[in-house]
Residue, then its C-alpha position, 0 to 999 in steps of 0.5 A: x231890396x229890388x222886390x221891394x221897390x217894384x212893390x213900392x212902384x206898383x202900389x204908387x201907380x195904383x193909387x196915382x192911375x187906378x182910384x175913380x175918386x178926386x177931391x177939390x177940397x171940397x167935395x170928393x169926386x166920384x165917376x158913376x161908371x167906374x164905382x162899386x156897391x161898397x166904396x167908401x167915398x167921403x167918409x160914407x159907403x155907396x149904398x146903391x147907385x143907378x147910372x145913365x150913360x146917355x141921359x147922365x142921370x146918377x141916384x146914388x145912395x150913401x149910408x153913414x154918418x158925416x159931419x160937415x159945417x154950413x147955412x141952413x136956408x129957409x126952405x129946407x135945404x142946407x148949403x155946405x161950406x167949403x170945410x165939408x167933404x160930400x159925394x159928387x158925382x164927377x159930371x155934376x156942376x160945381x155950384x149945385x152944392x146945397x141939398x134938402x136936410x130931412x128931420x131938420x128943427x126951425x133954426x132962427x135967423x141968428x143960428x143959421x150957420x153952424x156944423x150938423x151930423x147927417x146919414x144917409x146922404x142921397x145924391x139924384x142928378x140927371x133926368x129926375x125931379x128928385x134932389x140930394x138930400x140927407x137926414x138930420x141927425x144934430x146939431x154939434x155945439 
């Protein structure tokens, strides 16, 4: 019984000190220092990632299918709602929620919200002129 509570506090002081990963309900936390080639972070596996420290540029590469609600906006892009659970990384602003949805269709102004499958989600923070982006798969009706 006693090897049994001592396992018990040993898994809770894993889970409670030992994960790299917080979610706020909307997005799901990561630190680009402390990440593995092969975690899963919000339903997607790290595929690649290239950190620097000094500049805090992170290009990290997810691979999976997700499912998450949002707006299309008119210039590509896609804002996620606050029902979606994406990667971020865990310096990366708040408000930088939107990201460029690759294969996108036209969508008209009446059928601007609405929930998608993507893959492949790409985060680009930092010292690059690149942007977050993923592929469209579909639209769920």
């Amino acid at each position: 019984m006693k090897l049994m509570r001592l396992i018990c506090f040993a898994c809770i002081v894993l889970v409670i000190f030992g994960c790299s990963n917080r979610s706020d309900g909307h997005y799901v936390y990561f630190d680009p220092k402390k990440v593995n080639v092969g975690d899963q972070i919000a339903e997607l596996k790290l595929k690649s990632i290239d950190y620097d420290q000094d500049s805090k540029t992170v290009n990290a590469y997810f691979e999976g299918y997700v499912e998450i609600s949002g707006y299309f906006m008119d210039s590509g892009f896609f804002a996620p709602d606050l029902s979606s659970h994406l990667p971020k990384a865990t310096y990366e602003e708040s408000h930088e929620n939107s990201f460029l949805l690759k294969n996108t269709p036209l969508f008209d102004i009446e059928h601007r919200t609405g929930t998608i499958i993507i893959r492949d989600y790409e985060i680009r923070k930092g010292n690059t002129e690149l942007r977050n982006q993923a592929y469209f798969i579909r639209k769920v009706e």
